[in-house]
C-alpha positions in Angstrom: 90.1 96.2 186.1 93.5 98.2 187.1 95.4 94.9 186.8 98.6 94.4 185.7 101.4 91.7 185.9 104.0 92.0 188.1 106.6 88.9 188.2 103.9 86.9 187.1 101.3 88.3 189.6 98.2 90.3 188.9 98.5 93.2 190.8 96.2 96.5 191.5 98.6 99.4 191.3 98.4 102.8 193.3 98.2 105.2 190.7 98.3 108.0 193.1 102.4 107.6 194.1 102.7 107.8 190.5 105.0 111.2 189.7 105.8 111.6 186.3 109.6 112.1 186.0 109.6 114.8 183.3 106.7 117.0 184.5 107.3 116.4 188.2 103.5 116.5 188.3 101.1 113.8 190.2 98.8 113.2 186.9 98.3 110.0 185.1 96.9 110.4 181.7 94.3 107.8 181.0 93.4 105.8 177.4 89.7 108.2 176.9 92.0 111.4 177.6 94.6 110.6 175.1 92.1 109.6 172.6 90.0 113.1 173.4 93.6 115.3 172.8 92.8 117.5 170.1 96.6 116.7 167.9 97.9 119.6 169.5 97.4 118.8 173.0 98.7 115.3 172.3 102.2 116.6 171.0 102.2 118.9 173.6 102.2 116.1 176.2 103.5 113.7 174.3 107.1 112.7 176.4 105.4 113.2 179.4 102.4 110.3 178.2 105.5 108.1 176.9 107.5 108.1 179.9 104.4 107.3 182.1 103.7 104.5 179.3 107.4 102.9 179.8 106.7 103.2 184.1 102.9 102.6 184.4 101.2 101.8 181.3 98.4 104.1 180.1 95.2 103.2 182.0 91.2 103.6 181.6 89.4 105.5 183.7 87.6 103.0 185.4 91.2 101.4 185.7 91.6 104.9 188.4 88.6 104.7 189.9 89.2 101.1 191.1 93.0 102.2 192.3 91.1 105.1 194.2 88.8 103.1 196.1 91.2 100.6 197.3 92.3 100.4 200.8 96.3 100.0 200.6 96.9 101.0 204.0 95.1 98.3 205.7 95.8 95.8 203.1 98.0 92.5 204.2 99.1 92.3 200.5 100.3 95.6 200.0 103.8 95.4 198.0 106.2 97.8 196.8 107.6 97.1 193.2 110.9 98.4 191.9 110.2 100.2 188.4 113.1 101.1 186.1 112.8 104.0 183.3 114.9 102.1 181.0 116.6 105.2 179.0 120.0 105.0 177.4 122.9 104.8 180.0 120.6 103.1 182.9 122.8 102.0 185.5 123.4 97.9 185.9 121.4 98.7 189.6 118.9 100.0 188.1 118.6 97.5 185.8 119.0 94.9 188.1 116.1 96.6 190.7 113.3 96.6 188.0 110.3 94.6 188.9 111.7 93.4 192.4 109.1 93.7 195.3 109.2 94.7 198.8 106.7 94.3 201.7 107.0 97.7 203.0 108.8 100.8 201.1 111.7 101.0 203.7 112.9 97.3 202.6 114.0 98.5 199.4 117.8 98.7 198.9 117.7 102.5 198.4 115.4 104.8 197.8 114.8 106.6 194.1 116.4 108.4 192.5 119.5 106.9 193.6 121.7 109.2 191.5 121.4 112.2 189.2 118.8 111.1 186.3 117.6 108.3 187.8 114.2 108.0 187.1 113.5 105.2 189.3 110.2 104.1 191.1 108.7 102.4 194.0 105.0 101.7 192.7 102.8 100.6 195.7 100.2 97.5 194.8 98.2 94.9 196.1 97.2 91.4 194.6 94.4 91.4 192.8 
């Protein structure tokens, strides 16, 4: 199941407001397409699969398909989480932002990038 731990919390995230920060691109790489990658491929998109691993994790297939079919506009536990690219030189805010939740995307302090390389997102989720 697309579950992961949030402050304690299982959560479901939306992988679809995922933008990887290198590429700029709205893909998630999942586990069965890194382990198809001929070696080639796999360098090729290597920095762009570890910085997804550092925000998101790498997830299955089936770990997509249940993010796709869930409802997070209508659903009362829809939360906004705070995720930090932790690279050298990350700002104490930054820092300090990573893994805090909001119930609606506006509530956040700011919203990422809140400077230049800033990597910063707000992941959308819902209890699991």
């Amino acid at each position: 199941m697309a579950v992961k731990y949030i402050n304690g919390a299982q959560r479901i995230m939306d992988y679809s407001t995922y933008t990887n920060p290198l590429t700029e691109e709205k893909r998630v790489y999942t586990r069965e397409e890194i382990a198809n990658m001929s070696p080639e491929e796999f360098t090729k998109n290597e920095k762009a699969i570890m910085l997804q691993l550092k925000f998101i994790g790498i997830p299955t297939e089936q770990d997509i398909q249940v993010s796709n079919e869930q409802n997070y506009e209508n659903d009362p536990t829809v939360e906004w989480v705070w995720v930090t690219q932790f690279i050298d030189g990350t700002c104490e805010t930054c820092a300090d932002l990573d893994g805090t939740t909001y119930e609606k995307e506006e509530d956040a302090p700011y919203t990422p990038p809140i400077h230049e390389n800033c990597h910063c997102k707000l992941i959308r989720t819902v209890k699991a």
